[in-house]
FILUMBA-283221 format. One record per residue (C-alpha): residue number from 1; chain; z, y, x. Coordinates in steps of 0.1 Angstrom, whole numbers. Layout:
N
@i = NUM ch = A Z = Z Y = Y X = X
...
***
This chain:
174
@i = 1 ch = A Z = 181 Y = -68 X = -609
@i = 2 ch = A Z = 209 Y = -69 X = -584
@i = 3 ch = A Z = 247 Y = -62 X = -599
@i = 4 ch = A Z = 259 Y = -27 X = -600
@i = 5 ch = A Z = 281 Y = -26 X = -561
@i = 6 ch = A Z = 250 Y = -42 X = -547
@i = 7 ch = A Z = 235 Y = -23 X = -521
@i = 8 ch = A Z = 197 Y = -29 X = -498
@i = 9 ch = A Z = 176 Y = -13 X = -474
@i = 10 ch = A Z = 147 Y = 3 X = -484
@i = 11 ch = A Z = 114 Y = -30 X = -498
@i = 12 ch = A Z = 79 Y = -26 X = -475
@i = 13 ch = A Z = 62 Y = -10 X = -509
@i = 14 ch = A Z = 89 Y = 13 X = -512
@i = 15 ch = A Z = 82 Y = 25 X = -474
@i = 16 ch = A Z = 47 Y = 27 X = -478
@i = 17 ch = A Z = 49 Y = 48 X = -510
@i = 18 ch = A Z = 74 Y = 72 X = -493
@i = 19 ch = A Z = 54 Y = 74 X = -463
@i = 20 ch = A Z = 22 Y = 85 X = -488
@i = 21 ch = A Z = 47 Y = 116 X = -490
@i = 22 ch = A Z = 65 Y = 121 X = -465
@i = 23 ch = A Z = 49 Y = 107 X = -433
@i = 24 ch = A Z = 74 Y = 98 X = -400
@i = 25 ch = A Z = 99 Y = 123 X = -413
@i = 26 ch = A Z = 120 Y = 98 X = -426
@i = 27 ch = A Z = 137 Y = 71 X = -409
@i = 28 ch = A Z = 132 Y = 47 X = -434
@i = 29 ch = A Z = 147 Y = 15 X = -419
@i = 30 ch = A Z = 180 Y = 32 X = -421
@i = 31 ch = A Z = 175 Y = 44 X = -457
@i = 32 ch = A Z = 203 Y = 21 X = -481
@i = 33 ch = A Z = 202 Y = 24 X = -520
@i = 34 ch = A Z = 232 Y = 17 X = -537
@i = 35 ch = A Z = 233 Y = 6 X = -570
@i = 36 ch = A Z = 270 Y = 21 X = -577
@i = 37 ch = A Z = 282 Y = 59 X = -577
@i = 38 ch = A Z = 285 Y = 75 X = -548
@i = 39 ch = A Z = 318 Y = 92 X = -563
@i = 40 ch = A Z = 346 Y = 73 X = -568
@i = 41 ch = A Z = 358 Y = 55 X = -602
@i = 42 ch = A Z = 322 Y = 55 X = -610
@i = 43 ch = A Z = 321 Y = 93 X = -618
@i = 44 ch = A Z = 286 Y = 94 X = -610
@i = 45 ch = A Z = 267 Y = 98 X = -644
@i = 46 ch = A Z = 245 Y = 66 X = -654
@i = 47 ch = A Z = 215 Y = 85 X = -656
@i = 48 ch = A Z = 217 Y = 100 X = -623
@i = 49 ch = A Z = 205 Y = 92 X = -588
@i = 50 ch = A Z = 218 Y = 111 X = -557
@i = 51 ch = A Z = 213 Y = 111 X = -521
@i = 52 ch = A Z = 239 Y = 135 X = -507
@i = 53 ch = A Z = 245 Y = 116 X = -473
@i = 54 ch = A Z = 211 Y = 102 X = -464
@i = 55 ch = A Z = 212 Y = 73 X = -486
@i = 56 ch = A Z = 204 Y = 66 X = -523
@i = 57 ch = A Z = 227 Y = 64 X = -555
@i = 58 ch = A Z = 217 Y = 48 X = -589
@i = 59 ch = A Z = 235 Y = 36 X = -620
@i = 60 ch = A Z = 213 Y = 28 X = -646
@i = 61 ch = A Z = 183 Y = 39 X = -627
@i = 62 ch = A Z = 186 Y = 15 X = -603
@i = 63 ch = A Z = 152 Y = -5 X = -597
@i = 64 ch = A Z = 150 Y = -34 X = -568
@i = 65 ch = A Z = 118 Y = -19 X = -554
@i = 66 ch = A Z = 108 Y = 14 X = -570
@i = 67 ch = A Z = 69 Y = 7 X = -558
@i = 68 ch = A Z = 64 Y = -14 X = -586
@i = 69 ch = A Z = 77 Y = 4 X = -614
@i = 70 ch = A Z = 64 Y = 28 X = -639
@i = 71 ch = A Z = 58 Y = 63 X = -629
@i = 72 ch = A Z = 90 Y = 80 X = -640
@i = 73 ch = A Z = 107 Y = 58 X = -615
@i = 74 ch = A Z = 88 Y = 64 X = -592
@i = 75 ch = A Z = 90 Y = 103 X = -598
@i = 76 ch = A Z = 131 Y = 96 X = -596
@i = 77 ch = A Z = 129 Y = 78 X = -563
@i = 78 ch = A Z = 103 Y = 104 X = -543
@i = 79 ch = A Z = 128 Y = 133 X = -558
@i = 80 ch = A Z = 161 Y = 115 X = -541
@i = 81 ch = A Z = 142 Y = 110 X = -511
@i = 82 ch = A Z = 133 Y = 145 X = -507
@i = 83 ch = A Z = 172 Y = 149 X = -502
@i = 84 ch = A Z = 172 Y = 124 X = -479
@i = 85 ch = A Z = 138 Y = 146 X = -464
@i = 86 ch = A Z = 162 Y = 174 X = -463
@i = 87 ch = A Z = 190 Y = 166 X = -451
@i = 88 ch = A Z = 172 Y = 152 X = -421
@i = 89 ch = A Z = 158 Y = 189 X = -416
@i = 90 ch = A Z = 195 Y = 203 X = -418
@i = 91 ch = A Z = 199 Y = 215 X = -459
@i = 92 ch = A Z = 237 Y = 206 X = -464
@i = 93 ch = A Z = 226 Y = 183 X = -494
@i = 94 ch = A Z = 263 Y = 178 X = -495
@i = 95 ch = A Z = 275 Y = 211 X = -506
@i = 96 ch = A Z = 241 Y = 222 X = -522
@i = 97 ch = A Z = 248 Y = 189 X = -546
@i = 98 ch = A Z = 278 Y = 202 X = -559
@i = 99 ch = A Z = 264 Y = 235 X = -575
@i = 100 ch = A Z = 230 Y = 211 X = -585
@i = 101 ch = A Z = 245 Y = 209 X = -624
@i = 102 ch = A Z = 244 Y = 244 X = -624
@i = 103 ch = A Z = 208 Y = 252 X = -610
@i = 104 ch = A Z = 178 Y = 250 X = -628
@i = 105 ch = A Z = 151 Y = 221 X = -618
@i = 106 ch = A Z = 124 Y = 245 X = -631
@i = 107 ch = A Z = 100 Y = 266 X = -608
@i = 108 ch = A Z = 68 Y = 289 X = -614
@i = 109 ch = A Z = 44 Y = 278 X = -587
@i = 110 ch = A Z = 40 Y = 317 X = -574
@i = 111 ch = A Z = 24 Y = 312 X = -540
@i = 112 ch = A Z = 59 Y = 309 X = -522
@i = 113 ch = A Z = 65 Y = 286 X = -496
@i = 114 ch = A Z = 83 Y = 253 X = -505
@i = 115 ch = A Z = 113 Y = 269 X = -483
@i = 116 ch = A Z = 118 Y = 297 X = -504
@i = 117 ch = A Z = 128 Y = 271 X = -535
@i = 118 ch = A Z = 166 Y = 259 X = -541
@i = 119 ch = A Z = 169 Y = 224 X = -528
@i = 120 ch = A Z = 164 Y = 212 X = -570
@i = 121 ch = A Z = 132 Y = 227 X = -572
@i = 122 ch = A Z = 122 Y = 214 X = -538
@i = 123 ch = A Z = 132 Y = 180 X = -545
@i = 124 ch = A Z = 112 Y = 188 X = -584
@i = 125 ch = A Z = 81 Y = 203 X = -563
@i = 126 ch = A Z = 71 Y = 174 X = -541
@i = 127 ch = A Z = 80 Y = 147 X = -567
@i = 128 ch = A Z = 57 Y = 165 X = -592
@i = 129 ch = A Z = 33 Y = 168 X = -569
@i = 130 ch = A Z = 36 Y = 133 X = -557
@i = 131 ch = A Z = 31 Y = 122 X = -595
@i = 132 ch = A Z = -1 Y = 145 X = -595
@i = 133 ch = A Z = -17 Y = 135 X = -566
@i = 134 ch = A Z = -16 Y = 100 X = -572
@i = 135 ch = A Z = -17 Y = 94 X = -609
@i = 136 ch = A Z = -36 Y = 122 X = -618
@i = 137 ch = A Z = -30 Y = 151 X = -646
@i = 138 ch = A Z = -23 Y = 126 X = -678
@i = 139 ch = A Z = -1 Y = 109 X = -658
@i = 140 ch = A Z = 18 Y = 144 X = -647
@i = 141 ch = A Z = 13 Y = 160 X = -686
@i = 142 ch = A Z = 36 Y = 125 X = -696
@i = 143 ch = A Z = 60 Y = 132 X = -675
@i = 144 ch = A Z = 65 Y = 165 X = -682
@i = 145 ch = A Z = 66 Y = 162 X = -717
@i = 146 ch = A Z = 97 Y = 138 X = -712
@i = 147 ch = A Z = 109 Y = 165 X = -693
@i = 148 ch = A Z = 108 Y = 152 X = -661
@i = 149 ch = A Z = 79 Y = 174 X = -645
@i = 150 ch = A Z = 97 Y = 210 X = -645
@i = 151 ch = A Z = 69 Y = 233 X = -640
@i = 152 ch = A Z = 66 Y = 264 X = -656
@i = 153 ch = A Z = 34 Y = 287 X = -661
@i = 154 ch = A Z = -5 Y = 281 X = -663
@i = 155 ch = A Z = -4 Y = 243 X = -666
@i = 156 ch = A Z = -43 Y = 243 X = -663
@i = 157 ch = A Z = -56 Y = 213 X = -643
@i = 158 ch = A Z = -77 Y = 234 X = -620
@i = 159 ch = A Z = -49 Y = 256 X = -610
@i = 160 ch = A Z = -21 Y = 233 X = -607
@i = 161 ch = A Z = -37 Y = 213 X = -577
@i = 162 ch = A Z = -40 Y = 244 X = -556
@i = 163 ch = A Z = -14 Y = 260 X = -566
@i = 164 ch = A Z = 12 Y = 229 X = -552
@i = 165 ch = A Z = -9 Y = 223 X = -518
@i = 166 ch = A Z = -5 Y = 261 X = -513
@i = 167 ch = A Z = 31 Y = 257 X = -519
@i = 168 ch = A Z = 33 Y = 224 X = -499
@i = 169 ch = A Z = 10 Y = 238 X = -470
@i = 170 ch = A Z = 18 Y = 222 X = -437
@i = 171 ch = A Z = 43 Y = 194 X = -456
@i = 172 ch = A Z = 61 Y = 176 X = -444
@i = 173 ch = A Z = 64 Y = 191 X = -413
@i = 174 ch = A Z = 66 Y = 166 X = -389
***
């Protein structure tokens, strides 16, 4: 794995498994990943990844291609680009990151619009869903009891599915 103050553009499998999500909406060849803090005197928590200026930040997490590694990685990586996927549509990821330690990850899937989520649970939303779609409901179950998968609410398999596609209706947007 490449040092800690190393820093790459985005690996071919790592474009193609954001593009399973995301489409064009992303310019991908000008995505970097760090693997330092993006703050200063390495103030950035280990277990954290951030994306607050269209690029991504990992300590510990820090994987040289996120397309071939485990599922919870994976579920880290499509949730920081979803930042990225923001900021690209105009959220100030910037100053919404700041008040992101005091916002909860957690959502009800209610029939709202993935616009009417705080940018957490939008990030949460599509990285859930991600994990869903493509490694099915044990795979998602796993995850969420680690903790990572934050949805709250009837958990049933045949509800989930269209539950997130009518929240994700029409996404990404291109």
């Amino acid at each position: 794995m490449d040092g800690e103050g190393s820093q790459r553009l985005l690996q071919p499998g790592e474009i193609r498994l954001a593009r399973s999500v995301f489409g064009n909406s992303i310019e991908y060849h000008k995505v970097w990943v760090h693997h330092e803090s993006y703050f200063p005197f390495g103030l950035q928590p280990q277990s954290a990844g951030m994306a607050p200026d269209g690029e991504l930040y990992f300590r510990e997490w820090y994987r040289n291609d996120f397309s071939r590694e485990s599922h919870p990685f994976q579920h880290i990586f499509i949730h920081e680009l979803s930042h990225i996927w923001q900021r690209n549509r105009g959220m100030n990821v910037r100053v919404n990151g700041l008040v992101s330690g005091l916002v909860s990850y957690r959502y009800h899937l209610n029939g709202r619009p993935l616009r009417r989520y705080s940018m957490e649970q939008q990030a949460q939303i599509i990285a859930d869903y991600f994990i869903l779609k493509t490694y099915g409901y044990a795979s998602w179950m796993a995850l969420r009891a680690r903790g990572d998968v934050t949805l709250d609410g009837d958990l049933r398999e045949s509800r989930m599915l269209p539950e997130y596609q009518k929240t994700l209706q029409g996404f990404p947007w291109c």
